[in-house]
N, C-alpha and C positions, 0 to 999 in steps of 0.2 A: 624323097622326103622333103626335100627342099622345093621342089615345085608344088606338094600338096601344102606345105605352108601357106605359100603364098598364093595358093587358089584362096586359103581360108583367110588369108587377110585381105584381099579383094573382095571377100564376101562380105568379110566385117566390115569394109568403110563403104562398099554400095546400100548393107541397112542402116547403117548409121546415117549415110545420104539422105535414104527416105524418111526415116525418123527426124531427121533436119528438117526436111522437105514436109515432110507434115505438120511438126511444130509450129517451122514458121506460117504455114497454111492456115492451122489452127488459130496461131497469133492473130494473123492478116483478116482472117473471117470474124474473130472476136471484135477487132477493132472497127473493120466495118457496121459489123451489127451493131456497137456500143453506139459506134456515132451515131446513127438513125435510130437509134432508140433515144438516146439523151435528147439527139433532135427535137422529139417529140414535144421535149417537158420545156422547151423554149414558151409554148402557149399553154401552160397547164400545170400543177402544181407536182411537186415531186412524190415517192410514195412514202410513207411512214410518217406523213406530215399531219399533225394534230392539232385541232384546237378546242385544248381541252382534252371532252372525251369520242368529240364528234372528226372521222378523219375525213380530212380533206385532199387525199391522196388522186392523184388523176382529172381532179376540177380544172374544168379549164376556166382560163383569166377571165374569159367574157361572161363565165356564171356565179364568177368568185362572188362578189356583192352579193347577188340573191340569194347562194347557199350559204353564206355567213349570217344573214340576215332572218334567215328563219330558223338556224340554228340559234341566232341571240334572243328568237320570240320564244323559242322552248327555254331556254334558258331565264327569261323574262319573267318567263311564267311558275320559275321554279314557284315554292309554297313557302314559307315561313309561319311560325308561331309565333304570336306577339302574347306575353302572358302577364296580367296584371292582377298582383293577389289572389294568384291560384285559377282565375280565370282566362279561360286561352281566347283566342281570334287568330282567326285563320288569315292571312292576305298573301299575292303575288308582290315580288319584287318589284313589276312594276306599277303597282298602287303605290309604291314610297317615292315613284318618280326616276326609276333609274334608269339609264339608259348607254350603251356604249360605244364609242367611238369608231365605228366598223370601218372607215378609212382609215385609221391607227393602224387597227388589227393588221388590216390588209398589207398595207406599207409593210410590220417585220416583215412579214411572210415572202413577201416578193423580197424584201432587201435582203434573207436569209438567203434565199435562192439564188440570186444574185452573185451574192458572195462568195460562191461555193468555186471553185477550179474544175473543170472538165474531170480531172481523175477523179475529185470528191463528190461528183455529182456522177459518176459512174459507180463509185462504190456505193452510192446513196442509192440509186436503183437498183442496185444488186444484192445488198450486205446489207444495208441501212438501217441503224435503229431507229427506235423511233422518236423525232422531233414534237415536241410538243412547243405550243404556245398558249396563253394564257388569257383570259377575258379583261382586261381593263374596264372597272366600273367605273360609270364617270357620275355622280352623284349633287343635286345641288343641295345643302343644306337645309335653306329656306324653307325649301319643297317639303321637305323628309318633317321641319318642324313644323309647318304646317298641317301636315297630315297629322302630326303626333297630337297637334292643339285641337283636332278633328278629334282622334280615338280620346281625349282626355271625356270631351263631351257625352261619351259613350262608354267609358269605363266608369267616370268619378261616381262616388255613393255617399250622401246622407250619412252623419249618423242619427241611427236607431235604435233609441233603447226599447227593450222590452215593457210593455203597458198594458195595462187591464182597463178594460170597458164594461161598462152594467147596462144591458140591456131586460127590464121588468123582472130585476130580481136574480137573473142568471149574468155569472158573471166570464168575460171570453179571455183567455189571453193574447195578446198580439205581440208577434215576434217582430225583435228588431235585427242591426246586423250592423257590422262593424262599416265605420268610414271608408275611405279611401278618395286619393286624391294624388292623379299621375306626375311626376314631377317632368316635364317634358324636356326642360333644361339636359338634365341628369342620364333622361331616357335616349337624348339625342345624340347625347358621346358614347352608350352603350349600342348603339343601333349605329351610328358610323363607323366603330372599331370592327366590331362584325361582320361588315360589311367590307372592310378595308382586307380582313383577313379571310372571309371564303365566308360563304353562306353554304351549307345543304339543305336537301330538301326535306321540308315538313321537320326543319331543325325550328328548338322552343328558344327563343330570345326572351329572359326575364326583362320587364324593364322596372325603371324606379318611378316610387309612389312613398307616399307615407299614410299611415290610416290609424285608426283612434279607436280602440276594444268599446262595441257595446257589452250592456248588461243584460244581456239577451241569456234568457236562459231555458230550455226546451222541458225541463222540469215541470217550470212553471204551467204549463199547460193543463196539466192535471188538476189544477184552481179553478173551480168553476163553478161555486156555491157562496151565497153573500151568507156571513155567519150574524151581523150586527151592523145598526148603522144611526146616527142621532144627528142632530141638527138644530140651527141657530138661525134667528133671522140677524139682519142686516140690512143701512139702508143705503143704497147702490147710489146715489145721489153726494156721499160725501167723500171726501179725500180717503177714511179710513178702507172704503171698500179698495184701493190701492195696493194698501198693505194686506191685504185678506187672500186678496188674487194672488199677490205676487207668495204670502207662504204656502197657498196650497199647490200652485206650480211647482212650489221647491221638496215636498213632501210628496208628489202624487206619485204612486207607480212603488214605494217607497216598498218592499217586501222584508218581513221580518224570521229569520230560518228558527225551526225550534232549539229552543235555548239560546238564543241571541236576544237582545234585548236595545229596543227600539227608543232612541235619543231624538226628543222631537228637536232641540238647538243644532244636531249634527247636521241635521240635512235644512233645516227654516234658514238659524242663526250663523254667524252674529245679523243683526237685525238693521244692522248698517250695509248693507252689502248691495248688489244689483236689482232691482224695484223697490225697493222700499225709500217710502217716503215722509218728511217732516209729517206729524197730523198734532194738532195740540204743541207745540214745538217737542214732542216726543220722538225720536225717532222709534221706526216700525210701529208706530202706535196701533193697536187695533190684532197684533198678532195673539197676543192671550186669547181672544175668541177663539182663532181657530185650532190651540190648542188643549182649551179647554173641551170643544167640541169633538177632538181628537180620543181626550181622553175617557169623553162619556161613552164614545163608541166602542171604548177596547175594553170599558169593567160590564159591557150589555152583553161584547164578545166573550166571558168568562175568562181573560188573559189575567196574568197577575200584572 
């Protein structure tokens, strides 16, 4: 009984030996291979490494530059919407001039790697989540306003009010349409924040403008018949034809809705105001013509 004991505790510590023996085996091989694998990532980037969403896992150092760099042209190229009063345009990032610092980039990257200790650069190759890094925009102002002072010339509009034209009788309407005018100032702090906090792509950037309501009204089109019309002469050689021009400027285009009723002082007078001129030392001297002319044409038109 006691020698088969001890046959089986001889047995237990010769496999516990080899299970030592292997362990440590195991250990010794692991270590081995770690080191020549780690070795590798002395010239080449480690794995889980990102920038951004493009990885740059296994680059080696001598291609780093060129594969950052055309990873920054894709990036470059992202799309933005520039939208002024409902109007979009389309541009790449870099038509506003930007551009980024790709020895920056590169510097964390390598000084992350760097830093890391033999153990944590084994578990990075083995276990490692994943490292991202970030694109640093580097942007000049000036540039970005410049460009803005550029799309101003190519968004800004007129305004347009809606106008009627008589051509032999038939009368057209012509549509107009509201101002606008980009404030570039304004637009240049909403396009550097955005820019400071992430762009996406074919993301809409409103910018700032201010615009002025025409009297544009698509109704009106349906006008298209001269119902009545009377007339005065004058003689274009004196001061009063001044004031003649300047009230029918201020009444022309003047549209009156049924049951509204049309005030010729609301839109002429007062008769002091912008073109009108001394004539007889009267001021607006010479407008009673053209409202009396006014009004022979609106009792021909059967109006009350």
């Amino acid at each position: 009984m006691e020698k088969k004991e001890k046959r089986l505790e001889y047995k237990g510590m010769i496999i516990l030996c080899i299970f030592m023996g292997i362990l440590a085996l195991s250990y010794i091989s692991f270590i081995l291979y770690s080191y020549f694998v780690i070795k590798k990532y002395d010239y080449k980037i480690l794995p889980q490494v990102y920038l951004e969403k493009y990885n740059l896992s296994n680059t080696e150092f001598s291609n780093l530059v060129q594969t950052i760099q055309k990873q920054q042209e894709k990036v470059l190229t992202t799309n933005i919407i520039l939208v002024c009063q409902g109007k979009e345009y389309s541009y790449h990032l870099k038509d506003l001039g930007l551009s980024f610092p790709t020895n920056q980039v590169i510097e964390e990257i390598l000084d992350y790697q760097d830093s890391l200790s033999y153990s944590e650069k084994v578990m990075q190759v083995f276990f490692g989540k994943k490292k991202k890094f970030s694109y640093a925009f580097s942007y000049d102002k000036e540039k970005i306003r410049n460009f803005l002072t550029q799309l101003k010339q190519k968004v800004d509009l007129p305004l347009v009010h809606g106008s009627f034209s008589e051509q032999n009788g038939k009368i057209q309407y012509l549509s107009g349409h509201d101002s606008y005018s980009l404030n570039v100032l304004s637009s240049l702090e909403v396009l550097t924040k955005k820019l400071d906090s992430g762009v996406k792509e074919n993301e809409k950037i409103e910018l700032i403008g201010t615009s002025e309501k025409s009297n544009h009204n698509p109704a009106y089109a349906a006008i298209n018949t001269k119902v009545s019309s009377f007339s005065t002469e004058f003689n274009p050689y004196i001061s009063r034809a001044t004031n003649l021009k300047t009230a029918l400027n201020y009444i022309n285009g003047a549209v009156v809705e049924p049951g509204q009723i049309f005030s010729f002082y609301q839109y002429a007078g007062p008769y002091n105001k912008k073109g009108y001129v001394f004539y007889y030392e009267f001021v607006g001297n010479g407008v009673c013509q053209i409202a009396t002319t006014v009004y022979n044409a609106v009792l021909l038109g059967g109006l009350k």
